[in-house]
C-alpha positions in Angstrom: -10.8 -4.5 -20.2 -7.8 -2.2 -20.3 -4.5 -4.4 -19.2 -2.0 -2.4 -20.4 -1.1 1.6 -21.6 2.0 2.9 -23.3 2.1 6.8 -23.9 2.9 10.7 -23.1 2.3 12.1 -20.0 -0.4 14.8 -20.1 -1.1 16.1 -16.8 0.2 14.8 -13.7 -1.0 15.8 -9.9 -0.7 13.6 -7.0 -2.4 10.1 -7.5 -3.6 10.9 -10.9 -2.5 11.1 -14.2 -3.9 12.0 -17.6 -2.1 9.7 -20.2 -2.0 9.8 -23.9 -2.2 6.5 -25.7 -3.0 6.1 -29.2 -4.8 9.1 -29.8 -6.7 9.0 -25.9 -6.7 10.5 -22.8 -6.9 7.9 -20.1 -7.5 9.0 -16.2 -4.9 7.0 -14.1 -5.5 6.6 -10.8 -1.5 5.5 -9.8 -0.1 5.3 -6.2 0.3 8.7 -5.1 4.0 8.3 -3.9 5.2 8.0 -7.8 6.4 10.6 -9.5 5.3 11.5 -13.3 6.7 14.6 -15.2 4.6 15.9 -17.9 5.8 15.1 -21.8 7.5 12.0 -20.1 7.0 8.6 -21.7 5.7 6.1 -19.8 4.0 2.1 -19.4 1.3 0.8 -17.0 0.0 -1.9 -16.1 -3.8 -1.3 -15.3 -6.7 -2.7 -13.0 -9.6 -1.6 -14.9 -12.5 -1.3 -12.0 -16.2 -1.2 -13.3 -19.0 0.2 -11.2 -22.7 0.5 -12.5 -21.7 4.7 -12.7 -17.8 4.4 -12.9 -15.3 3.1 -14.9 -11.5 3.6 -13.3 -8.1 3.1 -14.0 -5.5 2.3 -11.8 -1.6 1.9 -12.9 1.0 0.1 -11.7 4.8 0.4 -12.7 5.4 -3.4 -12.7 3.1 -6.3 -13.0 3.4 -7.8 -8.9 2.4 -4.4 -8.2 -0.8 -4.9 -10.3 -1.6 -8.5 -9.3 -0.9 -7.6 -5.2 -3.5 -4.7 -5.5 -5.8 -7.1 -7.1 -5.6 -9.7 -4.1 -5.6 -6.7 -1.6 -9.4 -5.7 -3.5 -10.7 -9.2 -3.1 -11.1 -8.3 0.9 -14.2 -7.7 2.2 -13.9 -3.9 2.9 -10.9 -3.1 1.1 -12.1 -1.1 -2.1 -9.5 0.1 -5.4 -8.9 3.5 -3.4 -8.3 2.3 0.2 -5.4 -0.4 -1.9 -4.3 2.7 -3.7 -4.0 4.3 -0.6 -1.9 1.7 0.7 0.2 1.9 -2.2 0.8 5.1 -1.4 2.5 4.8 1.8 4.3 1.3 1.2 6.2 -0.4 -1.7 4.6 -4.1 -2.9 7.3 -5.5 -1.1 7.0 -3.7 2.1 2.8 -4.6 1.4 4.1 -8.4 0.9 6.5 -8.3 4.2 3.9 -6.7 6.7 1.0 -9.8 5.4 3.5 -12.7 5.9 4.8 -11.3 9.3 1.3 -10.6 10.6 2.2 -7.2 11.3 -1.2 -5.6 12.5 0.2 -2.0 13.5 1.4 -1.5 9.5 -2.1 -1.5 8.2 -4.1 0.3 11.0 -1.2 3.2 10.8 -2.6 3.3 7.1 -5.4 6.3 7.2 -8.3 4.6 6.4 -7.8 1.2 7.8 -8.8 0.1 10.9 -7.9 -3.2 13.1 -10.5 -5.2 11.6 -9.7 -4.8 8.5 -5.8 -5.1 8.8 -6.8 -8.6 10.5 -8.7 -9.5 7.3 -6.1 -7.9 4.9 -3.9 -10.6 6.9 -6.0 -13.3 7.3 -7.4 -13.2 3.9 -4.4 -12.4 2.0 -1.8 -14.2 3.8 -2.3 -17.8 2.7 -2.2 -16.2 -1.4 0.7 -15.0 -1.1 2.2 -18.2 0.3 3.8 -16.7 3.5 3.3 -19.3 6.2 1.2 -19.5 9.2 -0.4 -16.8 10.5 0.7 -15.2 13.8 -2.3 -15.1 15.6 -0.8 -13.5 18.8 0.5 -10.3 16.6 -3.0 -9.9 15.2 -4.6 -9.6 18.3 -2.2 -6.8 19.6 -2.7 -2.9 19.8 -0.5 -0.4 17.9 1.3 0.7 20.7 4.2 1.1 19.0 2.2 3.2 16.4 1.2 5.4 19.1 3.8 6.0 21.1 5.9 7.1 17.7 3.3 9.2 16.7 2.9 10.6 20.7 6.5 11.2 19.5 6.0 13.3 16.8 6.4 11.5 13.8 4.4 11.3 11.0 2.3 8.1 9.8 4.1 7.8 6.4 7.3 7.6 8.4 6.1 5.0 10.9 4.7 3.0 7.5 7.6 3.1 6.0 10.2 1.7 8.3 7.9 -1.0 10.4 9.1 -4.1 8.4 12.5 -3.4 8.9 11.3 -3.2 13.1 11.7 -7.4 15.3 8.1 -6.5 16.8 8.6 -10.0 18.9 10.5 -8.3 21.8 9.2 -5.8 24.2 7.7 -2.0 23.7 10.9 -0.6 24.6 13.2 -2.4 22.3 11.0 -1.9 19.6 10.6 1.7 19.9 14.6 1.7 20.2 14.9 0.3 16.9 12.3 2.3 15.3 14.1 5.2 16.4 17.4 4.3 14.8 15.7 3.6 11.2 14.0 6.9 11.7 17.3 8.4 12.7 18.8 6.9 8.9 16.1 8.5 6.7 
């Protein structure tokens, strides 16, 4: 297995990167919201994934990055490129704030990712990263402030990234009040 690559920068595109390490090129699946210049030097930490007709690579700039994708694969239904994906759109931290607050309408504004499987992502995940209880009453509600910031206008990766910072304990209309001011800051 491959844990860890040190190298040049080949070719870069969104999500994937060739990398040249001791002579290789290795495919790099990395979270598509990191930036890599070619001829740049840089380290990975990788989840190597097998399949019977696959081998993959995915690279993470710091090891909790790593280890949190590789608790996010052990749920049921949540494969190496829907966690990528999630990646993508959040920080580990922000990943790591939306499990131990329950927070249902982070994941299911994810593309990909519907209610079910943000309740497992929590339910499963939640008690591994040594969060507390979980909120029961926030994983049975809708998006609705999801929707009604996207009936708004704004885009999903917005929404993603400012819904930990948002006290979704009040009512609708607070909550969309304080969404709007974050979204007002970026």
């Amino acid at each position: 297995m491959i844990g860890f690559l040190e190298g040049t920068i080949k070719y870069s595109t969104k999500g994937k990167i060739i990398l040249f390490a001791n002579g290789i090129g290795f495919t790099v699946n990395v979270p598509a919201s990191n930036s890599y210049l070619e001829k740049d030097k840089t380290s990975l930490y990788i989840h190597t994934h097998i399949r019977e007709d696959n081998l993959s690579l995915f690279g993470f700039q710091n090891p909790a990055d790593l280890e949190l994708f590789e608790k996010l694969i052990t749920v049921s239904g949540v494969g190496p490129k829907t966690a990528i994906s999630i990646f993508s759109l959040a920080t580990g931290e922000n990943i790591t704030q939306a499990i131990s607050q329950s927070n249902l309408s982070f994941f299911t504004s994810i593309p990909g990712i519907g209610k079910k499987s943000a309740q497992k992502i929590i339910l499963d995940l939640k008690s591994k990263i040594g969060k507390g209880d979980v909120d029961m009453t926030k994983l049975e509600g809708e998006s609705e402030l999801v929707d009604s910031l996207i009936s708004l206008g704004f885009q999903k990766t917005e929404i993603i990234r400012i819904l930990p910072k948002i006290d979704q304990s009040g009512d609708i209309t607070s909550q969309i009040k304080s969404a709007l001011r974050e979204l007002r800051k970026k």
